[in-house]
Backbone as numpy.savetxt, mean C-alpha at the origin, in Angstrom:
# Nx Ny Nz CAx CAy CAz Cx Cy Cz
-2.58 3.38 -19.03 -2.84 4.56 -18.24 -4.34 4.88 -18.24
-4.95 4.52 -19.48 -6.45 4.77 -19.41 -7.12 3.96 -18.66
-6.58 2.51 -18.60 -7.67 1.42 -17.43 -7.17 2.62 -15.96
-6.02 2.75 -15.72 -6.00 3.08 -14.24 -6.56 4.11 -13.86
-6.84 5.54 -14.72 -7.85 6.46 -14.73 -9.15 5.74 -14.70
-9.55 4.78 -15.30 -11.13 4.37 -15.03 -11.31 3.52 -13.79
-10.02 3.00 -13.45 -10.40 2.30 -12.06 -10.30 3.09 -11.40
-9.29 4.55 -11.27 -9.49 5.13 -10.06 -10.90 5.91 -9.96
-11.62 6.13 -11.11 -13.02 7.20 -10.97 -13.38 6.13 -10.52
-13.80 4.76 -10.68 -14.92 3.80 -10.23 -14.28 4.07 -8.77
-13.34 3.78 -8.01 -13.36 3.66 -6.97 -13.70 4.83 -6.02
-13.42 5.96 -6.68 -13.77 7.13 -6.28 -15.34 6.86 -6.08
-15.98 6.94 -7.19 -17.28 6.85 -7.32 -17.78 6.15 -6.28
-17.49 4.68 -6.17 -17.84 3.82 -5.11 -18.21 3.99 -3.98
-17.23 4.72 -3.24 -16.70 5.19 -2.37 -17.71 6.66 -2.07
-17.85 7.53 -2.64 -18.89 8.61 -2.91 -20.39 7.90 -2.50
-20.47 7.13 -3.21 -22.11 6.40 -3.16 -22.10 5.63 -1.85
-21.09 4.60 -1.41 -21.49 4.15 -0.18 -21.55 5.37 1.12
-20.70 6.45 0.71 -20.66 7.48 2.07 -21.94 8.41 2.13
-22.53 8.53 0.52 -24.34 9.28 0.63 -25.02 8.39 0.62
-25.05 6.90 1.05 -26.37 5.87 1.56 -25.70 5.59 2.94
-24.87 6.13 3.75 -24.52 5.73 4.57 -24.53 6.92 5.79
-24.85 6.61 6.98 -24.81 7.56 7.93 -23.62 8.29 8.28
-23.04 9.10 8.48 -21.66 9.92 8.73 -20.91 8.73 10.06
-21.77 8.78 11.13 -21.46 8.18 12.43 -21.28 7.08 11.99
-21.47 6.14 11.40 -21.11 4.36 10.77 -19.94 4.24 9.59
-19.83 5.60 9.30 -18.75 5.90 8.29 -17.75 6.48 8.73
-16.57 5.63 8.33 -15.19 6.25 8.84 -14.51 6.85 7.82
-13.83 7.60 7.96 -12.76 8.04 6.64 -11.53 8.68 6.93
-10.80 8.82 6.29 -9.45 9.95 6.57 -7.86 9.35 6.04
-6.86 10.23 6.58 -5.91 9.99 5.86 -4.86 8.74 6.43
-3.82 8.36 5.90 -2.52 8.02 6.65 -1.60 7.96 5.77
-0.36 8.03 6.61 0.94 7.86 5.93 1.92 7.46 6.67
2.92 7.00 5.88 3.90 6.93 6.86 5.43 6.63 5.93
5.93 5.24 6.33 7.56 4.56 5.95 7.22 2.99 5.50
7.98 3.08 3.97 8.20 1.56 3.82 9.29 1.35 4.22
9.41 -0.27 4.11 10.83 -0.41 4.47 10.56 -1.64 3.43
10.84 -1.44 2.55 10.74 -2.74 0.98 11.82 -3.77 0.42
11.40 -4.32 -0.31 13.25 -5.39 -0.90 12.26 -6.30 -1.51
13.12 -6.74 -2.93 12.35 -7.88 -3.07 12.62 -9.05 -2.43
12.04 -10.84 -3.00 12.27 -11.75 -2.55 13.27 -12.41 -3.37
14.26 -13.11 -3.20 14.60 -14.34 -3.70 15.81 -13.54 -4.51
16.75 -12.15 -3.71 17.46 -11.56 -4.27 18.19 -11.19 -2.78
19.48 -11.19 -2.94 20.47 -10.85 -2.31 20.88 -9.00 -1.62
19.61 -8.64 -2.28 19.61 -6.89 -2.02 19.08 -6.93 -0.35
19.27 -4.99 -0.46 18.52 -5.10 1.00 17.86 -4.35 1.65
16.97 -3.78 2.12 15.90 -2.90 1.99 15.87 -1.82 1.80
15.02 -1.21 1.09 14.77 0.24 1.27 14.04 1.22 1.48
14.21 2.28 2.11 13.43 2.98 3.03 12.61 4.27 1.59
11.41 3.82 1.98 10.29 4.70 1.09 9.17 5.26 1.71
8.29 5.93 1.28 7.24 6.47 1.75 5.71 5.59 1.17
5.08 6.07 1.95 3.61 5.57 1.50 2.38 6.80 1.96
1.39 6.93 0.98 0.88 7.97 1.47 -0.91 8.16 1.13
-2.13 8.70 1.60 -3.51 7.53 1.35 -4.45 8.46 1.88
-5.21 8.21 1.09 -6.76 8.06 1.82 -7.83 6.58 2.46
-8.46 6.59 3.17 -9.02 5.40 3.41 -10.75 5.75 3.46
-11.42 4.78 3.43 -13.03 4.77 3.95 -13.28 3.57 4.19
-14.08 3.09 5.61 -14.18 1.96 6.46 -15.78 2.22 6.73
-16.53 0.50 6.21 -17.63 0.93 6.86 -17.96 -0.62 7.85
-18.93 -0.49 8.57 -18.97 -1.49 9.18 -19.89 -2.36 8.64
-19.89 -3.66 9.20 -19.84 -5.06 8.87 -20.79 -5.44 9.89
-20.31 -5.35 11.16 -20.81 -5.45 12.75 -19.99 -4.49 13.26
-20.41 -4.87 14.61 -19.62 -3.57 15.49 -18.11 -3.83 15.74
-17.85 -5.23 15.19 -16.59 -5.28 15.49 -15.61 -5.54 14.52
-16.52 -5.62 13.05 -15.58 -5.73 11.60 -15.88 -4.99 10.87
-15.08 -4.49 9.91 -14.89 -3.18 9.41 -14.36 -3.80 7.99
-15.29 -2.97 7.01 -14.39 -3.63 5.59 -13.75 -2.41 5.56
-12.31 -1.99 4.62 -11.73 -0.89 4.75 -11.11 -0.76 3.27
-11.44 0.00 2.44 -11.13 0.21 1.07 -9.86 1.62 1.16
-8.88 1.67 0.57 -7.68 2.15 0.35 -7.37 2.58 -0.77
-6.65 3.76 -1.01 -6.03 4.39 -2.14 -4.63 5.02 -2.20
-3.34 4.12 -1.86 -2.46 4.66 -1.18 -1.53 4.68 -2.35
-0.04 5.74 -2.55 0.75 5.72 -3.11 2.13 5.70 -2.43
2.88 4.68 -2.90 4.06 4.03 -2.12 4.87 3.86 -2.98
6.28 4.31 -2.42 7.51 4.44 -2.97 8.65 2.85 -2.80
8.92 2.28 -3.39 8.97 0.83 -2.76 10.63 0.42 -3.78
10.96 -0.30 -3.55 12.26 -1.25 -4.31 12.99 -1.48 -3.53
14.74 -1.82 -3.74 15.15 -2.31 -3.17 16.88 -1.91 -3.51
17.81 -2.38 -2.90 19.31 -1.24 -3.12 20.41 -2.65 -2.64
21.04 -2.82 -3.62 22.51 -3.99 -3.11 23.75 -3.49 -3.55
24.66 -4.02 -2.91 25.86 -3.84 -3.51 26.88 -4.51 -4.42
27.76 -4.24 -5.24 28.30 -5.26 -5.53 29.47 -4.66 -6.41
30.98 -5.00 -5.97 31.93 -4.39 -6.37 32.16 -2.99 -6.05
31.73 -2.41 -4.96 31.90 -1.47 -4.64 30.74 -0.48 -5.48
29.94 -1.03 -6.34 28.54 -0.31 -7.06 27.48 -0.13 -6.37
26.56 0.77 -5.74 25.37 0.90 -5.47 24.38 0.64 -6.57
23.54 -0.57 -6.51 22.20 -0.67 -7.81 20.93 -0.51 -6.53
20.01 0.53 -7.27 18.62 0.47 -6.75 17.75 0.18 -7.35
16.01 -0.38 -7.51 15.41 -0.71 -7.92 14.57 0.75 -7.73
14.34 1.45 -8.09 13.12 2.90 -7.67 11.60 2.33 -8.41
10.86 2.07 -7.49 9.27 1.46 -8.45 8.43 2.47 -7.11
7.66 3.14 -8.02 6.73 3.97 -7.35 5.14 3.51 -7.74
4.14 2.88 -6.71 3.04 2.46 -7.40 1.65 2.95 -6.65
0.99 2.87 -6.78 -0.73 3.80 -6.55 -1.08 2.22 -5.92
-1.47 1.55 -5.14 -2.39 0.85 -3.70 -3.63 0.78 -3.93
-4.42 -0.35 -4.16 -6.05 -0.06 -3.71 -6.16 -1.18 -2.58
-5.62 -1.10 -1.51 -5.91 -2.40 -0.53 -7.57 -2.31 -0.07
-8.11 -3.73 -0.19 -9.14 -3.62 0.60 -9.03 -4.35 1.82
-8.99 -3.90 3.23 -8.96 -4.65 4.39 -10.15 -5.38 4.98
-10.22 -6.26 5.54 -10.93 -6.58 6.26 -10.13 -6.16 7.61
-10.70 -5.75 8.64 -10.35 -4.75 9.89 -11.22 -5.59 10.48
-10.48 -6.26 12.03 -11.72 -6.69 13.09 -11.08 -5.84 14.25
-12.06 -5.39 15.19 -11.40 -4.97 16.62 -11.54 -5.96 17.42
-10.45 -6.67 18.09 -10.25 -7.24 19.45 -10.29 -6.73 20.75
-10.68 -5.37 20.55 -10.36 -4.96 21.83 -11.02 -3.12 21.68
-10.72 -2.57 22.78 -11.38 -0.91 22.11 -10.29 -0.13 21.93
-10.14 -0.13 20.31 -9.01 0.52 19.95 -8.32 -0.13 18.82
-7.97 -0.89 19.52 -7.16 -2.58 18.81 -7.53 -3.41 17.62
-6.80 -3.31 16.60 -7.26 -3.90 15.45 -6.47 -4.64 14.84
-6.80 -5.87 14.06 -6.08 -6.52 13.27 -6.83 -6.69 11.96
-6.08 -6.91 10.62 -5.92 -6.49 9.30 -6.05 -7.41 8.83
-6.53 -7.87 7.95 -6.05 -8.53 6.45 -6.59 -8.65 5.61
-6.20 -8.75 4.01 -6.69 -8.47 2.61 -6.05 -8.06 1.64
-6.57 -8.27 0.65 -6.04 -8.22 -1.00 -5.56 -6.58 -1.00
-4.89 -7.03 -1.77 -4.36 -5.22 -2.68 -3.83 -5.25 -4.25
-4.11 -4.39 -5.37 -3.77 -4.47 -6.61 -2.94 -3.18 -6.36
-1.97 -3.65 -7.30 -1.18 -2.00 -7.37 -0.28 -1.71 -9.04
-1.02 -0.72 -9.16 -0.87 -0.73 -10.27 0.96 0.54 -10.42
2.12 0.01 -11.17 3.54 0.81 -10.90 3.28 2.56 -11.76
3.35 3.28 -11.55 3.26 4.29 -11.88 4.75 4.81 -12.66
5.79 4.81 -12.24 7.33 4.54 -12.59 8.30 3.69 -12.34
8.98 3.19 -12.76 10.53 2.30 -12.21 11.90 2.82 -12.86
12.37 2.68 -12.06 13.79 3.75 -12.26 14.89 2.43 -11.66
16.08 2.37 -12.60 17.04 1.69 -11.92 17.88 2.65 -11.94
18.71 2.50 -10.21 20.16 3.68 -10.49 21.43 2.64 -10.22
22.49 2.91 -11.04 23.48 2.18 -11.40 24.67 3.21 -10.72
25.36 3.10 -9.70 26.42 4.26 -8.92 25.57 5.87 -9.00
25.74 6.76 -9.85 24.92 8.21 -10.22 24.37 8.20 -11.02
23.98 6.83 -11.61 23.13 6.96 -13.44 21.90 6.21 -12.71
20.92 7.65 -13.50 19.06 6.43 -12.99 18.63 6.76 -14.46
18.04 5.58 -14.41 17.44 5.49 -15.70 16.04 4.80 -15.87
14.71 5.29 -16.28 13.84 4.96 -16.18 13.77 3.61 -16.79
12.95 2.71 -16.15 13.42 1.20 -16.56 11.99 0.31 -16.37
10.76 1.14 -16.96 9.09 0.78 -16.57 8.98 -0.56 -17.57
9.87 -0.75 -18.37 9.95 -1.80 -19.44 10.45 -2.78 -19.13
11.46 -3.03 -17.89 12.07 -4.16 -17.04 10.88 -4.70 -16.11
9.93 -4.32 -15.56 8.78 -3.96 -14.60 7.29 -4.17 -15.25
7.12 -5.25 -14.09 5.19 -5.48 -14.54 4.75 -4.39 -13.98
3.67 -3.76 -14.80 2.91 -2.95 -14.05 1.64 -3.26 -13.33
1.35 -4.26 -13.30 0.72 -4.65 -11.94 1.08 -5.45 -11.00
0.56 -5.39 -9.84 1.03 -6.09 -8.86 0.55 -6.55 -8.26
0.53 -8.23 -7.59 -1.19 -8.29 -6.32 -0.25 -8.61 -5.32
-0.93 -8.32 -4.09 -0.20 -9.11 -2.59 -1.59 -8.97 -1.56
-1.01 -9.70 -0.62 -1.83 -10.07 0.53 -0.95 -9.36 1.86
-1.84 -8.02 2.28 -1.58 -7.54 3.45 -2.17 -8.17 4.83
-1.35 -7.85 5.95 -1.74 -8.26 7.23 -0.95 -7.18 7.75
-1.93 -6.83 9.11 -1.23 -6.05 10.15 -2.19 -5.97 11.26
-1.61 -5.18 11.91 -2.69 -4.60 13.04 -2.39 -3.11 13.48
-3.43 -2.38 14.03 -3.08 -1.11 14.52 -3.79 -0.42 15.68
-3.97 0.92 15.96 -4.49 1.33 17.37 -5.35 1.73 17.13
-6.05 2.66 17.23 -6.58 3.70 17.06 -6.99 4.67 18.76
-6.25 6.28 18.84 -6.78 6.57 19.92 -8.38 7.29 20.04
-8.90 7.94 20.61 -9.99 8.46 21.52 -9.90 9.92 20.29
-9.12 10.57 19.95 -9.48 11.81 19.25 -8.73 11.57 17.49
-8.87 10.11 17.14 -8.73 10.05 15.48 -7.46 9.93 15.52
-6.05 9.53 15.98 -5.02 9.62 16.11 -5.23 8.07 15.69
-4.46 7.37 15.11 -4.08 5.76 15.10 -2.28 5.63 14.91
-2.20 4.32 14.45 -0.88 4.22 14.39 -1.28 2.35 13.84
-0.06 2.04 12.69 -0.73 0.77 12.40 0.66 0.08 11.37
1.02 -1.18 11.28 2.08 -1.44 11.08 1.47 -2.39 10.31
1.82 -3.05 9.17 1.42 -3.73 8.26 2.38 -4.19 7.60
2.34 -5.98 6.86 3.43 -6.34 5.78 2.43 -6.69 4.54
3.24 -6.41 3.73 2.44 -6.87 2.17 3.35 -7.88 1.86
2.85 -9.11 1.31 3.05 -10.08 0.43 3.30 -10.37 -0.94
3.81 -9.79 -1.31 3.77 -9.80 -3.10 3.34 -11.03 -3.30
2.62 -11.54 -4.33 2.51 -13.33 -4.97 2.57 -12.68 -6.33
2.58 -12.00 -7.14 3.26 -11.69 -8.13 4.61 -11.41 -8.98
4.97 -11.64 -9.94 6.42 -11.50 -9.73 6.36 -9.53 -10.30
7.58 -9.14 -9.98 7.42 -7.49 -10.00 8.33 -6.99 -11.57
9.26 -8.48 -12.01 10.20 -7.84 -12.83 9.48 -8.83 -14.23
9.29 -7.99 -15.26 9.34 -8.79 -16.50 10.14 -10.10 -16.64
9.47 -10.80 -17.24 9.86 -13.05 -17.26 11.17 -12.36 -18.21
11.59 -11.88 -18.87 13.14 -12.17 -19.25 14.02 -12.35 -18.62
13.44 -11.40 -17.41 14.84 -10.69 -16.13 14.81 -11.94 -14.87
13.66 -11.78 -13.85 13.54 -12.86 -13.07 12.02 -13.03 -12.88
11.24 -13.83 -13.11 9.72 -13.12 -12.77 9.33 -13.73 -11.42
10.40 -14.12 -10.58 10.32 -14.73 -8.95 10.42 -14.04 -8.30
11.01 -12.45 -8.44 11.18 -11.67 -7.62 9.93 -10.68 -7.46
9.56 -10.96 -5.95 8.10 -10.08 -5.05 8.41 -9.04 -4.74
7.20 -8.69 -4.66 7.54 -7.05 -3.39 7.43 -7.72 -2.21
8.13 -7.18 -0.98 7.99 -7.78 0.35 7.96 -6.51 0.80
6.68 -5.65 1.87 6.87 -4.48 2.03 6.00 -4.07 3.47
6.84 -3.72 4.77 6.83 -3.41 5.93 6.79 -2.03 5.92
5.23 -1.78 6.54 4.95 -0.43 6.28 4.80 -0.16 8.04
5.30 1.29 8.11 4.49 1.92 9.38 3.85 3.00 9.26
2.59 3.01 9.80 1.70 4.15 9.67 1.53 4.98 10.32
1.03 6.75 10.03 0.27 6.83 11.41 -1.48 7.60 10.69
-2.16 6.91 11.36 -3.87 7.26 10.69 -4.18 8.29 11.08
-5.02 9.23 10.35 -6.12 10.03 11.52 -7.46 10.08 10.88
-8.40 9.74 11.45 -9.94 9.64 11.15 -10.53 10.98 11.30
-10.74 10.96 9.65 -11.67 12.64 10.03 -12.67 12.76 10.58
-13.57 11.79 10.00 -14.81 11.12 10.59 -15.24 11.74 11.91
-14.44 11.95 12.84 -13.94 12.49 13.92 -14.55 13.94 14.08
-14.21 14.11 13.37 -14.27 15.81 12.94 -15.83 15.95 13.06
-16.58 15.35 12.53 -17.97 15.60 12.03 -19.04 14.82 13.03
């Protein structure tokens, strides 16, 4: 818990220092949120519907690439059946994606880049029994996002993205093959805008 408090001030920090050496107008920033739709890999379960929720800051590269640093918290696992039992996986984890963002077009963007995510809780529920289960569960996580999204004329966007897990998500006793696989939809708004 203490590394993830010091990574989040560094990134904070980071983030602070590039936006006071940086002009407001070349600097983007603001919020998004939206819906996962998650499950792991190489398991018979089947998705489940979570939230995701963020700040971002984007600076430019050129006029048409954008590096884009992230701080999002996402609600993610996965829900099967079996014998008439509902089992869920509940893993809630904190996001630092960094994107690379190019525009194709004015508006139009496509995505891709690393993300660490560090699990904040994991909960398994067994029919009405949940039981915190952070000890079944790596607490870190890496994957490789891709997406693309809009952006309109007054800071409005909208942006759909999949993450890749290449990590495994469950402690090597249990299965350590099983990924996050996680289909997000967004919707952005650039404060940046504002100012």
């Amino acid at each position: 818990m203490r590394a993830l408090f010091i990574f989040i001030t560094i990134s904070i920090l980071s983030l602070s220092t590039s936006f006071a050496q940086s002009q407001v107008s070349d600097f983007d920033f603001g919020f998004k949120g939206g819906l996962n739709l998650s499950r792991e890999s190489n398991s018979v379960g089947n998705s489940k519907l979570g939230v995701n929720l963020g700040a971002y800051a984007a600076y430019p590269l050129t006029n048409n690439l954008f590096v884009q640093a992230e701080m999002m918290y996402a609600s993610q696992g996965e829900r099967y059946k079996t014998e008439g039992i509902v089992f869920k996986d509940k893993l809630n984890y904190l996001h630092f994606p960094v994107m690379a963002k190019y525009y194709v077009a004015d508006g139009l963007n496509l995505q891709f880049g690393p993300q660490l995510g560090f699990m904040l809780v994991g909960k398994q529920k067994v029919g009405d029994t949940v039981t915190k289960a952070n000890d079944k569960f790596n607490t870190v996580d890496f994957a490789f996002n891709f997406g693309a999204g809009y952006e309109l004329d007054n800071g409005l966007g909208f942006e759909v993205r999949y993450s890749l897990g290449v990590t495994g998500i469950k402690s090597s006793d249990i299965d350590p093959n099983q990924k996050n696989r996680v289909t997000q939809f967004m919707l952005t708004y650039k404060l940046s805008e504002l100012f």
